[in-house]
N, CA, C and O atoms as a printed pandas DataFrame, in Angstrom:
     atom_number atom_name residue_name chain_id  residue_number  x_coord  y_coord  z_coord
0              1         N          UNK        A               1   64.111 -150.258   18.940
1              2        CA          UNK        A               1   65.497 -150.161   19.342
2              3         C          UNK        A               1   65.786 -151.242   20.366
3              4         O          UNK        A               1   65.092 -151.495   21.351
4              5         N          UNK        A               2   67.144 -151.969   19.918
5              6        CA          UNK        A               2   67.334 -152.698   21.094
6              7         C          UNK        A               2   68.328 -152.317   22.068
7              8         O          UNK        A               2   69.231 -151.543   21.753
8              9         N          UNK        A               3   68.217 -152.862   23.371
9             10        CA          UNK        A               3   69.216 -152.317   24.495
10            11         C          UNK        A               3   69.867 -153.488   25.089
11            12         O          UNK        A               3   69.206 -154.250   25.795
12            13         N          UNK        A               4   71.410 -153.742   24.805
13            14        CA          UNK        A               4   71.822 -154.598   25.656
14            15         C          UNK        A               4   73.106 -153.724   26.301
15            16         O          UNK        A               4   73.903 -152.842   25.982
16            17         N          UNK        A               5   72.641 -154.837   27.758
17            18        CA          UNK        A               5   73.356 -154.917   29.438
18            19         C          UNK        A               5   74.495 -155.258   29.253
19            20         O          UNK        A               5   74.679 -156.134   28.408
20            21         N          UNK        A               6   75.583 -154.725   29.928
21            22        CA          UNK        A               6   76.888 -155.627   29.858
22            23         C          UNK        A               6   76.600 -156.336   31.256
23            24         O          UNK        A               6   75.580 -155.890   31.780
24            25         N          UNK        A               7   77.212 -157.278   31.954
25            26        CA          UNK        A               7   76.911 -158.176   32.999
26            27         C          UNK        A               7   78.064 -159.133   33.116
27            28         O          UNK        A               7   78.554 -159.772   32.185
28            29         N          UNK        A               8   78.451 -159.153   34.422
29            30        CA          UNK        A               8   79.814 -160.066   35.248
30            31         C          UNK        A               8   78.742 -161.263   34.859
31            32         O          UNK        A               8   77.534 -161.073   34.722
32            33         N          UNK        A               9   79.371 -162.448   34.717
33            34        CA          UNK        A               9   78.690 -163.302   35.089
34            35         C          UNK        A               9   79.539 -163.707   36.906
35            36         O          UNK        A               9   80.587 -163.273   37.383
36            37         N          UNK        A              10   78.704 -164.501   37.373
37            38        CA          UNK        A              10   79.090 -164.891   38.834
38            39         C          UNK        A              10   79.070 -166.376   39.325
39            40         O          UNK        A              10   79.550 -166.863   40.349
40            41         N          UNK        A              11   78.563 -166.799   38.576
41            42        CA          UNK        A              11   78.381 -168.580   38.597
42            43         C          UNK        A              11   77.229 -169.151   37.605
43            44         O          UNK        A              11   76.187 -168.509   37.480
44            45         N          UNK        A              12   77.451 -170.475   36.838
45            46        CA          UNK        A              12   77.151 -170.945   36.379
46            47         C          UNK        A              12   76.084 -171.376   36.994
47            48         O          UNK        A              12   76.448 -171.994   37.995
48            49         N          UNK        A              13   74.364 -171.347   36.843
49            50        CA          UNK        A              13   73.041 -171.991   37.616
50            51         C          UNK        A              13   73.346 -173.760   37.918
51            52         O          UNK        A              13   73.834 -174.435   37.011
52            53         N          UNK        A              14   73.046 -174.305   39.094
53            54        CA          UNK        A              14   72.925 -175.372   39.162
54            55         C          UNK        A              14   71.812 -175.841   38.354
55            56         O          UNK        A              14   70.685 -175.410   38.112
56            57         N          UNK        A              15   72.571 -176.988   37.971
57            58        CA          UNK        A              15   71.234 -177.883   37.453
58            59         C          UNK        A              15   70.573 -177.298   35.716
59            60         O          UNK        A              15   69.714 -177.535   34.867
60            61         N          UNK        A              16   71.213 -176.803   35.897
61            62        CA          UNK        A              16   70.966 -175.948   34.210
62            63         C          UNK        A              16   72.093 -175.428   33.287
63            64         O          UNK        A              16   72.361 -174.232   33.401
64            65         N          UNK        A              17   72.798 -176.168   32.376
65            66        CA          UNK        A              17   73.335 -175.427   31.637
66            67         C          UNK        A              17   73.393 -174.739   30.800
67            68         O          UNK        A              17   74.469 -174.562   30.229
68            69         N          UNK        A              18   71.974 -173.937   30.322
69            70        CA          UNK        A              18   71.956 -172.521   30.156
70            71         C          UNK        A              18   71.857 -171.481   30.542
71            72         O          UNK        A              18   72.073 -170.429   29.941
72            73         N          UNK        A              19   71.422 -171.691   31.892
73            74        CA          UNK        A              19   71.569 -170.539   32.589
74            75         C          UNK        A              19   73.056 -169.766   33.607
75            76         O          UNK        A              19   74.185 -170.256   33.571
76            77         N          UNK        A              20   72.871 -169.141   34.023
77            78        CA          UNK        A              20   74.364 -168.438   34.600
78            79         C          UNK        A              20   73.714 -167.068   35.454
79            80         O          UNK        A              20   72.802 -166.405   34.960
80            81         N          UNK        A              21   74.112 -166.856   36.344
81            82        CA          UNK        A              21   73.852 -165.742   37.673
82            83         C          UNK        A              21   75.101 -164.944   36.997
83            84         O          UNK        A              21   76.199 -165.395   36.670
84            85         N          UNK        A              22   74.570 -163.552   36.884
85            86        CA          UNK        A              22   74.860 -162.448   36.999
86            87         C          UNK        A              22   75.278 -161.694   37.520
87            88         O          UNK        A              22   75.070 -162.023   38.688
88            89         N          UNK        A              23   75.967 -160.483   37.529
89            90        CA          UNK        A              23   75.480 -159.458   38.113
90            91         C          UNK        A              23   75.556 -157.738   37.469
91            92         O          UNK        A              23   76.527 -157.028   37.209
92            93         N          UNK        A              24   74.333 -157.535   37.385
93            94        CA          UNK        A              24   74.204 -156.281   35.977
94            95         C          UNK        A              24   73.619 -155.483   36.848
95            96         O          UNK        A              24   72.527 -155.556   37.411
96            97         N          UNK        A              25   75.171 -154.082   36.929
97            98        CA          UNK        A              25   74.915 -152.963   37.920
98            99         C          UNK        A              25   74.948 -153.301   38.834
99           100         O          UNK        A              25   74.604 -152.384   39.580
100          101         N          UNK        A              26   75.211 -154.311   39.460
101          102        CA          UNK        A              26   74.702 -154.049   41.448
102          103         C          UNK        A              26   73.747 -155.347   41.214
103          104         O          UNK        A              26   73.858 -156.326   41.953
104          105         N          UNK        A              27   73.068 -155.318   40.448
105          106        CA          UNK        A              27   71.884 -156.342   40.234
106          107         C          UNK        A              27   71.936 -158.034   40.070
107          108         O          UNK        A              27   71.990 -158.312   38.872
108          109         N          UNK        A              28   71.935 -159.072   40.812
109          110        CA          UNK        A              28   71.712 -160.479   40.528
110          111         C          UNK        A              28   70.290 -160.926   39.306
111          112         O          UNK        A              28   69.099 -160.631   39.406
112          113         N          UNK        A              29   70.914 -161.624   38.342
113          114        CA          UNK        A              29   70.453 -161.687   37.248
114          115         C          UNK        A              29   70.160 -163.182   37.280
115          116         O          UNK        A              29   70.623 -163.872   38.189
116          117         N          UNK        A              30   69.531 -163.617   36.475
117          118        CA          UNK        A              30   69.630 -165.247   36.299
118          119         C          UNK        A              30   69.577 -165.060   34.905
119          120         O          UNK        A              30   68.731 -164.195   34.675
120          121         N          UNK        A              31   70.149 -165.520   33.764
121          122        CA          UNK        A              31   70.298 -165.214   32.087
122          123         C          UNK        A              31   70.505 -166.128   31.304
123          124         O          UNK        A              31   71.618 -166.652   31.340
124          125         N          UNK        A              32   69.470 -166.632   30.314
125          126        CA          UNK        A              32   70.115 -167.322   29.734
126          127         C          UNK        A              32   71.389 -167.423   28.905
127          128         O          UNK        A              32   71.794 -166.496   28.203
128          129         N          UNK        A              33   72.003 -168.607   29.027
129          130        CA          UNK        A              33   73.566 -168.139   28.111
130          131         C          UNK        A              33   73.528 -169.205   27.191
131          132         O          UNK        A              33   74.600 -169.582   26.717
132          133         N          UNK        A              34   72.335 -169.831   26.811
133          134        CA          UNK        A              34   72.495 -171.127   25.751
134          135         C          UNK        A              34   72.698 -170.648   24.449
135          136         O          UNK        A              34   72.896 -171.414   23.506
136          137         N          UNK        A              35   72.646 -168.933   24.294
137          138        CA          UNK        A              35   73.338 -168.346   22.419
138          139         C          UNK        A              35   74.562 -168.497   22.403
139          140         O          UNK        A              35   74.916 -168.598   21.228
140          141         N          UNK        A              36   75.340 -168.562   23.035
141          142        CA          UNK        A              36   76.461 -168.086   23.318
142          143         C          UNK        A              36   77.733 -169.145   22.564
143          144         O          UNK        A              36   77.154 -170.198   22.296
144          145         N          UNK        A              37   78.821 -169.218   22.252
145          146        CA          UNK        A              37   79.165 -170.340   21.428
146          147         C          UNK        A              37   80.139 -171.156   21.999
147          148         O          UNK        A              37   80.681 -172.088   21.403
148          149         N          UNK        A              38   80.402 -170.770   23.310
149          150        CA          UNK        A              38   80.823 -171.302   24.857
150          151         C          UNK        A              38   80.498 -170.927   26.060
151          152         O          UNK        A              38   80.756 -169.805   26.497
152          153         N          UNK        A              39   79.736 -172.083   26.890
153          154        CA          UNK        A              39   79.722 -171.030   28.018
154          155         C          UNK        A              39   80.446 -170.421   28.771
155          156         O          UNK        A              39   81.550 -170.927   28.968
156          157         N          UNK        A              40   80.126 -169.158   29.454
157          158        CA          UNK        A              40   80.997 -168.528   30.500
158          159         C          UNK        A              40   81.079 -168.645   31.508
159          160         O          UNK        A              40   80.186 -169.123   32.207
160          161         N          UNK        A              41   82.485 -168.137   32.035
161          162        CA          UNK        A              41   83.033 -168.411   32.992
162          163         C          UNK        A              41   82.983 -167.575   34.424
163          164         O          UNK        A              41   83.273 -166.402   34.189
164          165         N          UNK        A              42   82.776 -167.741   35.491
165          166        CA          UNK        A              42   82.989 -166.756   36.602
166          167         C          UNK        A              42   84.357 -165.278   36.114
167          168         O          UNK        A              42   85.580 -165.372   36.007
168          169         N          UNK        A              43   83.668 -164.371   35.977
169          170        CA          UNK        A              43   84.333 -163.557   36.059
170          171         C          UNK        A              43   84.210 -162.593   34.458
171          172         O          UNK        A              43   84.587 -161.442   34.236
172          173         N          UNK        A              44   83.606 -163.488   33.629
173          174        CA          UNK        A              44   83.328 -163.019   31.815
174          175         C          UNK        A              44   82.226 -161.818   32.248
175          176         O          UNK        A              44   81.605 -161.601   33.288
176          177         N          UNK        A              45   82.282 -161.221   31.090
177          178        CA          UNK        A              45   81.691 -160.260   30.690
178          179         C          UNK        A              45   80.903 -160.643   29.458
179          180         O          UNK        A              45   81.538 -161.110   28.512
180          181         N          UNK        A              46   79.305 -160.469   29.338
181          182        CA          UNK        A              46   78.655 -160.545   28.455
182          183         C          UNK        A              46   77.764 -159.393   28.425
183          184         O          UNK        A              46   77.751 -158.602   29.369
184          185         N          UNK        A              47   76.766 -159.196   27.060
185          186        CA          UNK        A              47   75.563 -158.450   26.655
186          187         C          UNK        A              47   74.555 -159.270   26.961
187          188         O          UNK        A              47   74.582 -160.448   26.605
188          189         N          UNK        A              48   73.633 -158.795   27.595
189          190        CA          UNK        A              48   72.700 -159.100   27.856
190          191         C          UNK        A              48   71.310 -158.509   27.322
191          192         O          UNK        A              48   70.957 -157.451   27.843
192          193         N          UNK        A              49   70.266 -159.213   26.089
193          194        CA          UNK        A              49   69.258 -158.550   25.735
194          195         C          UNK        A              49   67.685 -159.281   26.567
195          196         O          UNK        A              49   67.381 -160.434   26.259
196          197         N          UNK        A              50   67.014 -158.690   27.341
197          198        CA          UNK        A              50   65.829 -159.887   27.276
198          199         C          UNK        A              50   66.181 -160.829   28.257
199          200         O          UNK        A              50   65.264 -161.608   28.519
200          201         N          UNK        A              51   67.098 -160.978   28.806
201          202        CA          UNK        A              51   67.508 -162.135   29.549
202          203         C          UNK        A              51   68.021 -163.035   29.231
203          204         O          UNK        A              51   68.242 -164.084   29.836
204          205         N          UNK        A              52   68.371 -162.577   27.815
205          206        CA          UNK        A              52   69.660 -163.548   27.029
206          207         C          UNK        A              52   70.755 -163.013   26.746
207          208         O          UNK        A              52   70.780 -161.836   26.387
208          209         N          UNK        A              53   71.881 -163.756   26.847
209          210        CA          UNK        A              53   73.095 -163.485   26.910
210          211         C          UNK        A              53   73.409 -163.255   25.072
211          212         O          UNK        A              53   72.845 -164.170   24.472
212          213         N          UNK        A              54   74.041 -162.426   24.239
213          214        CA          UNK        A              54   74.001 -162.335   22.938
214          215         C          UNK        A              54   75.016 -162.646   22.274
215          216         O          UNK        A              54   75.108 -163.170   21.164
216          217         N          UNK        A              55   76.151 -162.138   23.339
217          218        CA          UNK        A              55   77.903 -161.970   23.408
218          219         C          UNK        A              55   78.921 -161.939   23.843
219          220         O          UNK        A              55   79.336 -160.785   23.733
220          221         N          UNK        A              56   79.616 -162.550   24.300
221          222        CA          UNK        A              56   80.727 -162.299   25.025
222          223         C          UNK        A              56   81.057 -160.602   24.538
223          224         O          UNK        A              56   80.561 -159.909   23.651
224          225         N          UNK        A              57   82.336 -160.273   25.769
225          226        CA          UNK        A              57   82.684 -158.942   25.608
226          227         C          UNK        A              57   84.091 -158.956   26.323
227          228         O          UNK        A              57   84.429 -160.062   26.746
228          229         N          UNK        A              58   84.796 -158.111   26.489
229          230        CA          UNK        A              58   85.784 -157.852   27.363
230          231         C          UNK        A              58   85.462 -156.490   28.400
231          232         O          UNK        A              58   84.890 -155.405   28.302
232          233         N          UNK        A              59   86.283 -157.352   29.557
233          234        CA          UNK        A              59   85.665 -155.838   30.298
234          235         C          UNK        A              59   86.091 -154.603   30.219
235          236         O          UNK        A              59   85.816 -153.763   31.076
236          237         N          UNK        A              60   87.045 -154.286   28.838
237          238        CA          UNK        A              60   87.049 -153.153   28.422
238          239         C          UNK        A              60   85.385 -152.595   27.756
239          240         O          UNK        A              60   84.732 -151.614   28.113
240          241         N          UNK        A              61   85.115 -153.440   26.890
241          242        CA          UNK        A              61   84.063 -153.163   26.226
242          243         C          UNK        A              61   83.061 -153.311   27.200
243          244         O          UNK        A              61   82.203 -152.492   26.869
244          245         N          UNK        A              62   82.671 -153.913   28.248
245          246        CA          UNK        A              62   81.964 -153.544   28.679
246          247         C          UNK        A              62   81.783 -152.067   29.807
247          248         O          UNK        A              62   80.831 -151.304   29.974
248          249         N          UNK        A              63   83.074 -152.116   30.394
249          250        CA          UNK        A              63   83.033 -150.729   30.764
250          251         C          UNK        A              63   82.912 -149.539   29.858
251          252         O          UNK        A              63   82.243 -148.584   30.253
252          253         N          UNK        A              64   83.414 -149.505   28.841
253          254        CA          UNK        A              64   82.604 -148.183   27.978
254          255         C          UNK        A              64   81.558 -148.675   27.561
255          256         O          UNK        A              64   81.047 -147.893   26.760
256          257         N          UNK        A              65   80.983 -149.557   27.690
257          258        CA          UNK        A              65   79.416 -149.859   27.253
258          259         C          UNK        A              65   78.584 -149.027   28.493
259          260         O          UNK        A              65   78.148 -147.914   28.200
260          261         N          UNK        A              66   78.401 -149.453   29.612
261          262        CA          UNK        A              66   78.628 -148.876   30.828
262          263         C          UNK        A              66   78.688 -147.486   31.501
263          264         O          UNK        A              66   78.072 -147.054   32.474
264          265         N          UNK        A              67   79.519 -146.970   30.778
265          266        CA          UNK        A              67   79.975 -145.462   30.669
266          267         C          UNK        A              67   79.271 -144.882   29.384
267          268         O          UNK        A              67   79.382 -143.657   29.424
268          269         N          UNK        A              68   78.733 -145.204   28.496
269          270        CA          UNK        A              68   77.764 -144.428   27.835
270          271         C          UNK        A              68   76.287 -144.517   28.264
271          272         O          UNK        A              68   75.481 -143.606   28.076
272          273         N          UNK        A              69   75.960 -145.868   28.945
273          274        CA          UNK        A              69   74.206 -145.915   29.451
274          275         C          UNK        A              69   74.533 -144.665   30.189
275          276         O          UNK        A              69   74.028 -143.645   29.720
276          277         N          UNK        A              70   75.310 -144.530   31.298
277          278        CA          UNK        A              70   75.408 -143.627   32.410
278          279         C          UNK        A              70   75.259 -142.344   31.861
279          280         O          UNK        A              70   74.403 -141.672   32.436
280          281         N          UNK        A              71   76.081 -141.562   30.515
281          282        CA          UNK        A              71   76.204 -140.687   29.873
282          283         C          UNK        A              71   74.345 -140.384   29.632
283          284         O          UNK        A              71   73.592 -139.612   30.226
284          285         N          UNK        A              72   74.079 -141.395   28.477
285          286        CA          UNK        A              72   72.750 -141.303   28.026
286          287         C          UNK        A              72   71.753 -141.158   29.685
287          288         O          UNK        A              72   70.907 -140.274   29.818
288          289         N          UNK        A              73   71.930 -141.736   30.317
289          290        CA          UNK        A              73   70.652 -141.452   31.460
290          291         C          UNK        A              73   70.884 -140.194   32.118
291          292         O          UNK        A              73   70.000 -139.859   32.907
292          293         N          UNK        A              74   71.969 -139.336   31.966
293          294        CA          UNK        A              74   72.470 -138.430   32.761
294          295         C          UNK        A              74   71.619 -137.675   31.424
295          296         O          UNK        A              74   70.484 -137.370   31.790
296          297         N          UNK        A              75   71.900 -137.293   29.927
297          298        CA          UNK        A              75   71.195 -136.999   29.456
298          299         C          UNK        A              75   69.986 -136.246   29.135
299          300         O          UNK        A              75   69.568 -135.109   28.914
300          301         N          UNK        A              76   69.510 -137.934   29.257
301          302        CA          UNK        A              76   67.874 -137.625   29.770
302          303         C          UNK        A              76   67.313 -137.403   31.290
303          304         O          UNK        A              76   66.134 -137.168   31.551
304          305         N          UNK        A              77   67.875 -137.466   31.799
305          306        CA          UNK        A              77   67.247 -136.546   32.962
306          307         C          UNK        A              77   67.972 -135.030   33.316
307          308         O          UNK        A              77   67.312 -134.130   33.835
308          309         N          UNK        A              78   69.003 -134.919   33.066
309          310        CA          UNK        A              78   69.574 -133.915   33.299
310          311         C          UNK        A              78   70.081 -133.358   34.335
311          312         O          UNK        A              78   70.327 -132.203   34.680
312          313         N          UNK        A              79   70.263 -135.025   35.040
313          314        CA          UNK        A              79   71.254 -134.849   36.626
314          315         C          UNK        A              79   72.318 -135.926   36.466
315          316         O          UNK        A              79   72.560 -136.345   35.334
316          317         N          UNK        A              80   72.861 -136.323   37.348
317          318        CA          UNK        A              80   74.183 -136.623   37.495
318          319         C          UNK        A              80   73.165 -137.735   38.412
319          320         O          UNK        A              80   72.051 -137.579   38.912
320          321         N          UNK        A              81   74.013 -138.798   38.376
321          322        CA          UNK        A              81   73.653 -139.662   39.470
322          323         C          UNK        A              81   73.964 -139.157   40.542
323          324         O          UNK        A              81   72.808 -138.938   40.905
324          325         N          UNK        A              82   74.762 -138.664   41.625
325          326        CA          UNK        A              82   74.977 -138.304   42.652
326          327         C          UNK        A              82   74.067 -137.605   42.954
327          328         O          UNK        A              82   73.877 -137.609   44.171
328          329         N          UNK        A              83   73.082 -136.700   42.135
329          330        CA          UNK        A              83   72.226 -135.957   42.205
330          331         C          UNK        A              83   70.681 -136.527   42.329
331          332         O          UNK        A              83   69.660 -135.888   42.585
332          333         N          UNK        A              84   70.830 -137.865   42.079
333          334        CA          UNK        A              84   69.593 -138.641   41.937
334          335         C          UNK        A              84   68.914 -138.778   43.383
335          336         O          UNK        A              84   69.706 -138.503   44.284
336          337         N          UNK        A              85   67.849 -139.077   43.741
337          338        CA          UNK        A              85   67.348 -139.295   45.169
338          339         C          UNK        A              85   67.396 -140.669   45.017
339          340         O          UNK        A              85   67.068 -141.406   45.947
């Protein structure tokens, strides 16, 4: 099974144009974005598999992307994040 991240991008990497800084969840990412069939821009929304970028998205789609990991991890553990330590 595969699992992809939705992710802000936040700036384009110096010195590299495939790469691009992130940020997935809270999290600073470094990702490649050389699949991609333009690169993105401060502020895009992509999938992220592996550390590669797969797709652009909108941040509709990525917020219900988003809102189901949360669903599924609530799930499987059978707490609520607020409930998490």
């Amino acid at each position: 099974m595969c699992l992809g991240i939705p992710a802000r991008v936040v700036e384009a990497a110096a010195g590299h144009d495939d790469l691009a800084q992130v940020d997935m969840a809270g999290t600073p990412r470094l990702v490649n974005v050389g699949l991609l069939d333009s690169p993105p821009v401060p502020g895009d929304w992509i999938l992220v598999h592996l550390g590669f970028a797969l797709s652009a998205m909108t941040e509709q789609e990525a917020h219900e992307a988003l809102a189901e990991l949360d669903l599924m991890a609530e799930e499987r553990t059978g707490r609520t994040e607020e409930a998490m330590p």
